[in-house]
RODO-2510 file (C-alpha; in nm, 4 decimals, decimal comma):
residues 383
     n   res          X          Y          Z
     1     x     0,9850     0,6843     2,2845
     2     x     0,8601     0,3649     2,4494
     3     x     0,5357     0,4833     2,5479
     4     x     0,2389     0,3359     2,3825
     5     x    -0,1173     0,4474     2,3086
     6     x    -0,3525     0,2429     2,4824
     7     x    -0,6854     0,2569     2,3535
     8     x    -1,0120     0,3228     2,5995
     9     x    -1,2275     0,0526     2,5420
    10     x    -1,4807     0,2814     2,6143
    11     x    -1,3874     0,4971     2,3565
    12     x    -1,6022     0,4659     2,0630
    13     x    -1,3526     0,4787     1,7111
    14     x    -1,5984     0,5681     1,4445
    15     x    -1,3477     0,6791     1,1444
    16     x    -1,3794     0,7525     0,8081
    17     x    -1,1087     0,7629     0,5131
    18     x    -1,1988     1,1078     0,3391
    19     x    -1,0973     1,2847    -0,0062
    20     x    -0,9399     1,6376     0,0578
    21     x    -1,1750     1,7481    -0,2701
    22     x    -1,4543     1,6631    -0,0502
    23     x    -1,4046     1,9597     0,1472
    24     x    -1,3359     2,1699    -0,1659
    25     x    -1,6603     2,0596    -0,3070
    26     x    -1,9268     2,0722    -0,0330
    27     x    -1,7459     2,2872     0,1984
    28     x    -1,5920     2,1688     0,5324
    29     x    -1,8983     2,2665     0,8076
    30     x    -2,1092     2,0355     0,5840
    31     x    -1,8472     1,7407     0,5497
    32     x    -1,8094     1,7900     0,9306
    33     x    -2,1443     1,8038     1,0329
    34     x    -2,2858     1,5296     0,7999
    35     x    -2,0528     1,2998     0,8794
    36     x    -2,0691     1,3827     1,2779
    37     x    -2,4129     1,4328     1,2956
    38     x    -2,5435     1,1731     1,0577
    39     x    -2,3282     0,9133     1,0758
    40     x    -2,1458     0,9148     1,4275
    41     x    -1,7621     0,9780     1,2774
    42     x    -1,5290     1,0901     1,5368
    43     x    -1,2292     1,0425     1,3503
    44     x    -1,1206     1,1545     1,0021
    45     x    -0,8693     0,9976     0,7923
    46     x    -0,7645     1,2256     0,5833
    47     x    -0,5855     1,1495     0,2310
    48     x    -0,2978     1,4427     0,2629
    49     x    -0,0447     1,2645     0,0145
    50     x    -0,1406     1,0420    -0,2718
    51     x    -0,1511     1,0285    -0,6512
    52     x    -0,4688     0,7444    -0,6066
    53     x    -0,8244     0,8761    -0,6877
    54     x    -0,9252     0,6030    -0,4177
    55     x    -0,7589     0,8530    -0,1520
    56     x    -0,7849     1,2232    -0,2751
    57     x    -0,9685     1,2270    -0,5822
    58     x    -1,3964     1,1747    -0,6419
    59     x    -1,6207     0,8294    -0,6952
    60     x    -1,3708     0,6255    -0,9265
    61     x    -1,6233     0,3992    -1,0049
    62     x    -1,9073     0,6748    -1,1151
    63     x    -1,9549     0,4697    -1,4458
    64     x    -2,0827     0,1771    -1,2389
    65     x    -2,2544     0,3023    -0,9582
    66     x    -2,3835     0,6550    -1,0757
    67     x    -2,2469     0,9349    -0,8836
    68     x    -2,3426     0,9930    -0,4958
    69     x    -2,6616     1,1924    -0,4185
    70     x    -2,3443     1,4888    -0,2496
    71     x    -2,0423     1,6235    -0,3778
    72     x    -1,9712     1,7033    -0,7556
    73     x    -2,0786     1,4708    -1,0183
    74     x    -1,7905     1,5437    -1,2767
    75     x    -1,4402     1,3484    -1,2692
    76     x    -1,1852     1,5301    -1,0751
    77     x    -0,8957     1,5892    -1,3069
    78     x    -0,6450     1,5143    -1,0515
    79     x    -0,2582     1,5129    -1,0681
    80     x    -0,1911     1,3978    -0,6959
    81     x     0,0746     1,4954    -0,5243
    82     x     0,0702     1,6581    -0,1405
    83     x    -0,2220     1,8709    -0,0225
    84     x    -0,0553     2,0427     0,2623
    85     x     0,2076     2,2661     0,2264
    86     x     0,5268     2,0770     0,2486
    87     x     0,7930     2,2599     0,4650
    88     x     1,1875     2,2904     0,2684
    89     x     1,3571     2,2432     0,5984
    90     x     1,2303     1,8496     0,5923
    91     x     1,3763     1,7703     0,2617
    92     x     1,7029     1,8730     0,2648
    93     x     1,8694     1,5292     0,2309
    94     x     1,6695     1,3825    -0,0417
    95     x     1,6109     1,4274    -0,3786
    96     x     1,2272     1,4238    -0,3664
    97     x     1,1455     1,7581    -0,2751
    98     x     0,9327     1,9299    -0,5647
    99     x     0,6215     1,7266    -0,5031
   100     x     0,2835     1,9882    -0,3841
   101     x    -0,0284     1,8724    -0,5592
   102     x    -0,1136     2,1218    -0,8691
   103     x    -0,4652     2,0580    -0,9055
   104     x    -0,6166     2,3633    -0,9689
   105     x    -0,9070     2,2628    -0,7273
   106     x    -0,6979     2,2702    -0,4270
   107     x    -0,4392     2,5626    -0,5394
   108     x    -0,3192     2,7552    -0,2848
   109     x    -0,5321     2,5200    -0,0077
   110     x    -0,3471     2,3323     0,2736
   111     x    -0,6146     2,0383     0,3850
   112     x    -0,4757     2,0288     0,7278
   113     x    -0,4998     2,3852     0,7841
   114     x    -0,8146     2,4037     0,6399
   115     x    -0,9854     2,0767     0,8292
   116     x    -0,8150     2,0934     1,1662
   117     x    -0,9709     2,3620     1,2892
   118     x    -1,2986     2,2902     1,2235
   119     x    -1,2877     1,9361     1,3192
   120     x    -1,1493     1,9439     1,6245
   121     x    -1,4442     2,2361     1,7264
   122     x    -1,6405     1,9400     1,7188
   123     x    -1,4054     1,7068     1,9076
   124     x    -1,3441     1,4736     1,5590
   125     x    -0,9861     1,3603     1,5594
   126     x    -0,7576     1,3795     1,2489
   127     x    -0,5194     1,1104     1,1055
   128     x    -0,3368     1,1818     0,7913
   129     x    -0,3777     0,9098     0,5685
   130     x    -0,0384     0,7325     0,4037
   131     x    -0,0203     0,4883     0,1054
   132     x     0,3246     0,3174    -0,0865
   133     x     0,3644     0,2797    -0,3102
   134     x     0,2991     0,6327    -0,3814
   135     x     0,3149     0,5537    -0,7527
   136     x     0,2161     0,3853    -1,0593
   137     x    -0,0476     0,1914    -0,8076
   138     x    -0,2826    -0,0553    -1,0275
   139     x    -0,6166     0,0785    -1,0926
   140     x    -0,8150     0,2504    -0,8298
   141     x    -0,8101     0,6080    -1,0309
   142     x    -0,3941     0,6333    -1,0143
   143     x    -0,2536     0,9376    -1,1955
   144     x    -0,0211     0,7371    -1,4763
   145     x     0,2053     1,0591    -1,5793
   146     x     0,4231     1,1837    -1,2606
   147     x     0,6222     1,5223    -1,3170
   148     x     0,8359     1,5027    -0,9947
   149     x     1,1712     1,5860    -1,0746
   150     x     1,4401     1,3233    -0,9977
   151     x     1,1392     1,0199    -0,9623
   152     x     1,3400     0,8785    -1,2146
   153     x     1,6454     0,8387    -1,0450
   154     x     1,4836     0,6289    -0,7850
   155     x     1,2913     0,3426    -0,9464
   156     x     1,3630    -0,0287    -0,9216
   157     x     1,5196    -0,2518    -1,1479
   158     x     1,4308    -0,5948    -1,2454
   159     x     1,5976    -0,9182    -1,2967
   160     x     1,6740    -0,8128    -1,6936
   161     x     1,8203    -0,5147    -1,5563
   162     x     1,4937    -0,2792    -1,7049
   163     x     1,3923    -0,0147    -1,5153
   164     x     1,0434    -0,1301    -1,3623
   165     x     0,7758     0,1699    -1,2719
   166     x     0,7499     0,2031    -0,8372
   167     x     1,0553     0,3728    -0,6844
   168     x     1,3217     0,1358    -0,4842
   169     x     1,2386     0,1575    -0,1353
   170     x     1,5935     0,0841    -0,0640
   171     x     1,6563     0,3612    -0,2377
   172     x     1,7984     0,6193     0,0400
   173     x     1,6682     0,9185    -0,1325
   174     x     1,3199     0,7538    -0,1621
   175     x     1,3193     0,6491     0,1553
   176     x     1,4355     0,9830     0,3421
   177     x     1,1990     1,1449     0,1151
   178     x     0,9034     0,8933     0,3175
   179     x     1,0413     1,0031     0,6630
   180     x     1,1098     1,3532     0,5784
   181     x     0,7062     1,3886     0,4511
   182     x     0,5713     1,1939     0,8008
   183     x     0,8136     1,3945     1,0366
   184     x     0,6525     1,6760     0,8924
   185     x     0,2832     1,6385     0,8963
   186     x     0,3599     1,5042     1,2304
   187     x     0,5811     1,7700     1,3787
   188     x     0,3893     2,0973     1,2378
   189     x     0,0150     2,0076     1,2458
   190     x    -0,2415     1,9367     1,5478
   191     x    -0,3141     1,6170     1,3962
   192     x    -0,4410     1,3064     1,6468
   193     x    -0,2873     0,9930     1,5131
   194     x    -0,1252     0,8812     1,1651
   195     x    -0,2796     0,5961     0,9609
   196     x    -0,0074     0,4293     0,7354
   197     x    -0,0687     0,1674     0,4629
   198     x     0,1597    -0,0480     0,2400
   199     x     0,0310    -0,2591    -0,0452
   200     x     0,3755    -0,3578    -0,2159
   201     x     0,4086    -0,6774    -0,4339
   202     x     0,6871    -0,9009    -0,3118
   203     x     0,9186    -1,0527    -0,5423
   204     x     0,7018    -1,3868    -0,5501
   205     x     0,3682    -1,1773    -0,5802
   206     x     0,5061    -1,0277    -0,9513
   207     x     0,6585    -1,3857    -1,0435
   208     x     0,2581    -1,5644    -0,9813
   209     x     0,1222    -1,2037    -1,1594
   210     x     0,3534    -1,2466    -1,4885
   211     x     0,6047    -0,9751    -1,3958
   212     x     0,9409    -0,9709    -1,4077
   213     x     1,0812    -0,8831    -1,0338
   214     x     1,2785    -0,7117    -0,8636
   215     x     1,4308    -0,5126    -0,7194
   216     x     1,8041    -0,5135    -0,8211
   217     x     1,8732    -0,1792    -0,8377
   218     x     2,2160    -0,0418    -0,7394
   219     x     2,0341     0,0500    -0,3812
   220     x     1,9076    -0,2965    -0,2865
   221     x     2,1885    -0,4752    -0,4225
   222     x     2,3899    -0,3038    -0,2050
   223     x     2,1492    -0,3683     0,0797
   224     x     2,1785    -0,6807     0,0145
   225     x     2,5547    -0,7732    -0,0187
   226     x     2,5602    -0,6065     0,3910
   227     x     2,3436    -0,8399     0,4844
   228     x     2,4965    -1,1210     0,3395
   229     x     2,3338    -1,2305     0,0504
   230     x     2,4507    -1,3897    -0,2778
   231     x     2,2785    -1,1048    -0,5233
   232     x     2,3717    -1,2821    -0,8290
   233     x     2,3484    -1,6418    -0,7126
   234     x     1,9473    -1,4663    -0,6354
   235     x     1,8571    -1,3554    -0,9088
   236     x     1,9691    -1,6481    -1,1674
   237     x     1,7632    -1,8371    -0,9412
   238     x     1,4472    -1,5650    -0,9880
   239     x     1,4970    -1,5797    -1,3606
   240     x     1,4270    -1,9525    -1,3671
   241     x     1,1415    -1,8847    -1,1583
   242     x     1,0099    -1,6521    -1,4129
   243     x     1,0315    -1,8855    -1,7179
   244     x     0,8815    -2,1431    -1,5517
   245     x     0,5633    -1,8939    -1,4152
   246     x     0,5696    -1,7621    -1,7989
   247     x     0,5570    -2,1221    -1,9399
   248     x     0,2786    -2,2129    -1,7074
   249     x     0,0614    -1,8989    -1,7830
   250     x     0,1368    -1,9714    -2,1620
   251     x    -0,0043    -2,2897    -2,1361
   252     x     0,3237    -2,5298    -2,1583
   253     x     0,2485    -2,8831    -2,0487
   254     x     0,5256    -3,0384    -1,7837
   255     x     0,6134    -3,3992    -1,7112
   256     x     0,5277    -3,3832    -1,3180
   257     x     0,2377    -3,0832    -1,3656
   258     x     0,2773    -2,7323    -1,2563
   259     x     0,2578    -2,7909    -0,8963
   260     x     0,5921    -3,0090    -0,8357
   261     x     0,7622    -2,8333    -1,1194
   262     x     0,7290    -2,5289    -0,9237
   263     x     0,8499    -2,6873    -0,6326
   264     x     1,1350    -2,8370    -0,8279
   265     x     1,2582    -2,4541    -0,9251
   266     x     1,2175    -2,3629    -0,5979
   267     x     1,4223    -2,6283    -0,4242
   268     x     1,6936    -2,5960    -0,7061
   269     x     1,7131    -2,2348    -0,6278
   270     x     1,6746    -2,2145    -0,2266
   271     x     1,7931    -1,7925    -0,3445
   272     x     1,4664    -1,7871    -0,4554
   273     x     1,3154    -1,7729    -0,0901
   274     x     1,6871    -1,6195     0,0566
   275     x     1,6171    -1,2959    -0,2023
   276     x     1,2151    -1,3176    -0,0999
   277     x     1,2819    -1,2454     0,3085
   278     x     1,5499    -0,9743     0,2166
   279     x     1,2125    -0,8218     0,0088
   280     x     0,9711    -0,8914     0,3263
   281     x     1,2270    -0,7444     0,6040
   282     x     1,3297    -0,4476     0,4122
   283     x     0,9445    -0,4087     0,3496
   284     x     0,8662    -0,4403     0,7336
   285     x     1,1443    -0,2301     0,8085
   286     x     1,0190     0,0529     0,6765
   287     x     0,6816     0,0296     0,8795
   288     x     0,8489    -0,0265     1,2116
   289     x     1,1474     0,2600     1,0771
   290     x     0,7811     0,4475     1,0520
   291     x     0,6623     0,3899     1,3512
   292     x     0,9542     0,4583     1,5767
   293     x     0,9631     0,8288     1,3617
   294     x     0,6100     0,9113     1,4765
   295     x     0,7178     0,8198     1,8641
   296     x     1,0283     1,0063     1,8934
   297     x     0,8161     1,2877     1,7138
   298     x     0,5145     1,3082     1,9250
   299     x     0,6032     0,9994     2,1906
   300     x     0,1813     0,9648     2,2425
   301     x     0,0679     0,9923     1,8934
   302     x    -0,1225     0,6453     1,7644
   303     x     0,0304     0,4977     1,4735
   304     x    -0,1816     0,2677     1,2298
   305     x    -0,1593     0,0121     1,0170
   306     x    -0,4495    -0,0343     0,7228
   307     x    -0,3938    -0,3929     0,6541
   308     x    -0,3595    -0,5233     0,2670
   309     x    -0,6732    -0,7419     0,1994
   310     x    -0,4373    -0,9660    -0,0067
   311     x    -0,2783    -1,0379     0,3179
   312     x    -0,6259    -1,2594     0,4193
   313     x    -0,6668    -1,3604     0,0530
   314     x    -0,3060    -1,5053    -0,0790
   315     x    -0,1028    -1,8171     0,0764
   316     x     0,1604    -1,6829     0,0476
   317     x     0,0824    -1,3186     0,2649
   318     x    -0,1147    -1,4954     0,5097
   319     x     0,2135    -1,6508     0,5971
   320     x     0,4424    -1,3929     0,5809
   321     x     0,2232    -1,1233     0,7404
   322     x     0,1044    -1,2754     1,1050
   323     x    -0,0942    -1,0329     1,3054
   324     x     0,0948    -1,0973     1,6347
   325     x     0,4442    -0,9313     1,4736
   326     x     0,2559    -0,6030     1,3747
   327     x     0,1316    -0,5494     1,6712
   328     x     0,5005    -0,4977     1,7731
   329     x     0,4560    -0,1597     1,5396
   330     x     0,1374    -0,0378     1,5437
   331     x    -0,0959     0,0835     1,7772
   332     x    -0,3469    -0,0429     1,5967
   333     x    -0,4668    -0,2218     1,2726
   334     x    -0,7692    -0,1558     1,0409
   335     x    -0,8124    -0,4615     0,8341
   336     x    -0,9446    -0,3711     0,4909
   337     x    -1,2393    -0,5546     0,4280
   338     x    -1,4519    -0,3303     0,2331
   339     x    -1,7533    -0,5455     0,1225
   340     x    -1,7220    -0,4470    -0,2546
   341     x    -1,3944    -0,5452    -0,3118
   342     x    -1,3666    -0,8948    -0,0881
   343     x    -1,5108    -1,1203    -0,3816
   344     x    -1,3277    -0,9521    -0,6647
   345     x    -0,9698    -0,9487    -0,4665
   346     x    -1,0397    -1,3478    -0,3776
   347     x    -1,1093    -1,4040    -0,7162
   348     x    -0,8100    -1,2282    -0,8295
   349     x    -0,5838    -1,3719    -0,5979
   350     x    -0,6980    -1,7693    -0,6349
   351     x    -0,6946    -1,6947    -1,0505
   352     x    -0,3257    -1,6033    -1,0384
   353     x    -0,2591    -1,9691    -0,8216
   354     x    -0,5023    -2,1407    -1,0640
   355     x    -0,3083    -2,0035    -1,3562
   356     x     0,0103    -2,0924    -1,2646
   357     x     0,0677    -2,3388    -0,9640
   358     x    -0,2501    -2,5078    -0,9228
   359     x    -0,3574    -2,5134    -1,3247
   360     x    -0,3485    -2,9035    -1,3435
   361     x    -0,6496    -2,8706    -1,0307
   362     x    -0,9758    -2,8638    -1,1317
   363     x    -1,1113    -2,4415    -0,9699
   364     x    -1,4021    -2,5571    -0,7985
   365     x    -1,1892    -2,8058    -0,6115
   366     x    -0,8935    -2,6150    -0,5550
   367     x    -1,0751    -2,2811    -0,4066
   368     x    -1,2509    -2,5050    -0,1826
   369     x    -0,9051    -2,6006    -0,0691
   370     x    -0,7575    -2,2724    -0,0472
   371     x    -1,0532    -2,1382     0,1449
   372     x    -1,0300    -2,4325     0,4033
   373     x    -0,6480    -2,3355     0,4399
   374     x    -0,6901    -1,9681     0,4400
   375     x    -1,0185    -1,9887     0,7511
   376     x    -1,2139    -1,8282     0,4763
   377     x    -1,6296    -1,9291     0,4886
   378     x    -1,6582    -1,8442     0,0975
   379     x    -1,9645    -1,9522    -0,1355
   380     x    -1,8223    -2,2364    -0,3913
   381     x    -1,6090    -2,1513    -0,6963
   382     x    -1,8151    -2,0568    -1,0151
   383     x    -1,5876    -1,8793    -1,2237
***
């Protein structure tokens, strides 16, 4: 369980993330061989669970950029769910258990079976590849309606008390459900590696968005109260946080400005931060709970992390995530820096500081600021 992959240096890691309707559409030789012999991939990372477009479905953004010169140029009416054949015997102690993909594309098709085989005839290496939250994700071609029985019983709850739309990952059943699916994949298929990525919003991330946080569900309170923490005393201080983000989105004027307002709530409500870190080690401990599954599994099997590009883009992340710590449970990280999304997730991420904590600074300024502070090289701020 304590042995590590170690990389050859002179081992070249050409990988690709890769749609299972891909292989459906243009048939798995050609995938294989294009990508081999015209590209140089060695490794595939292969979207086996998801309910994201981005990971298992076609071009998402065919409207803007036309459709690719390969593959079918139609949307893929896609319902998400797993596209290998989940074994019973791994789900026995969670509620989750109903949840193969019905698209009738890939009906009666395991991707694994079907790509293994193939790729590893030509020595290409195969990583399943893992995204939470699994649901209601933002964009990015998400399936909105999700007909897993007993999802319901598993979702978060905000500071109101309202049910809020990603399952609790506190939530035992979700979270067996998450190591039940990886032990599988991992234990029953030839596969080379495993490629896991988490893009949750912490409970200051929804506060600066407009949202309403969480997650104070009967799971995480009780989570909480283990380790400690004041649950109540937390979220009266979270609430306060929230009326004062609201006010500043709305446009409220205040005495000392936005910046040391904010500030002010945060200092008068220290639970603010206390309720943040129980988010943010809960979070973490399910990638390191992750990663020690996959070694006592299949002790020399690589585990990855795909790193959030909000973690390089918001002050907050850049703080909370430093590289050095993950390195503690991962083999390796892929920093997502895809070249058509840097500018737009920059500009999302400084407009939700400009519109709340830093309104009162004129943008050009403050991005200049933020880009100093964050060892970004960015072009100046037009808007």
């Amino acid at each position: 369980m304590t042995s590590r992959h170690k990389p050859d240096p002179a081992e070249k890691f050409v990988g690709i993330q890769v749609s299972p309707i891909s292989f459906i559409d243009e048939g798995v030789e050609t995938v294989l061989d294009t990508l081999k012999e015209r590209v140089g991939v060695n490794v595939l990372m292969l979207g086996t669970v998801s309910w994201l477009g981005l990971k298992t479905g076609r071009s998402i953004s065919h409207k803007l950029d036309g459709w690719p010169d390969h593959g079918t140029p139609e949307p893929f009416t896609m319902q998400g769910g797993a596209y290998f054949n989940p074994d019973p015997r791994y789900y026995q102690n969670t509620l989750i258990k109903d949840f193969r993909a019905k698209d009738e594309e890939m009906r009666g098709i395991d991707i694994l079976d079907l790509v293994i085989p193939e790729a590893k005839k030509r020595g290409m290496l195969v990583y399943p590849e893992l995204m939470e939250p699994f649901f209601k994700y933002a964009g990015h071609g998400s399936v909105n309606s999700i007909d897993i029985p007993n999802l319901a019983q598993v979702m978060e709850v905000d500071v109101f008390g309202r049910r809020k739309d990603e399952p609790s990952t506190s939530n035992p059943d979700y979270r067996t459900w998450m190591h039940s699916m990886i032990e599988d994949q991992v234990r029953r298929y030839d596969i080379d590696g495993l490629m896991w990525c988490n893009e949750r919003n912490s409970p200051l991330d929804q506060l600066i968005q407009g949202q309403a946080p969480g997650d104070f569900s009967e799971a995480s309170r009780a989570e909480a109260l283990r380790r400690g923490i004041d649950v109540e005393a937390c979220r009266r201080g979270l609430i306060k946080m929230y009326e004062f983000m609201q006010a500043a989105i709305a446009g409220e004027e205040f005495d000392d400005g936005a910046f040391i307002t904010f500030l002010r709530v945060l200092m008068e409500n220290p639970e603010i931060l206390i309720w943040e870190r129980f988010w943010l080690e809960r979070n973490k401990d399910l990638d390191r709970e992750l990663y020690g599954l996959v070694k006592w599994c299949k002790p020399s099997l690589p585990f990855g992390l795909n790193v959030w590009n909000r973690n390089h883009f918001n002050l907050f992340r850049r703080a909370q995530w430093p590289w050095a710590e993950q390195t503690m449970y991962a083999d390796w990280v892929k920093p997502i820096t895809y070249q058509h999304q840097a500018g737009e997730i920059w500009h999302k991420e400084f407009g939700f500081f400009h519109q709340t904590i830093l309104r009162d600074f004129d943008p050009v300024a403050a991005a200049a600021v933020l880009s100093n502070i964050l060892g970004l090289r960015e072009a100046p701020w037009t808007g």
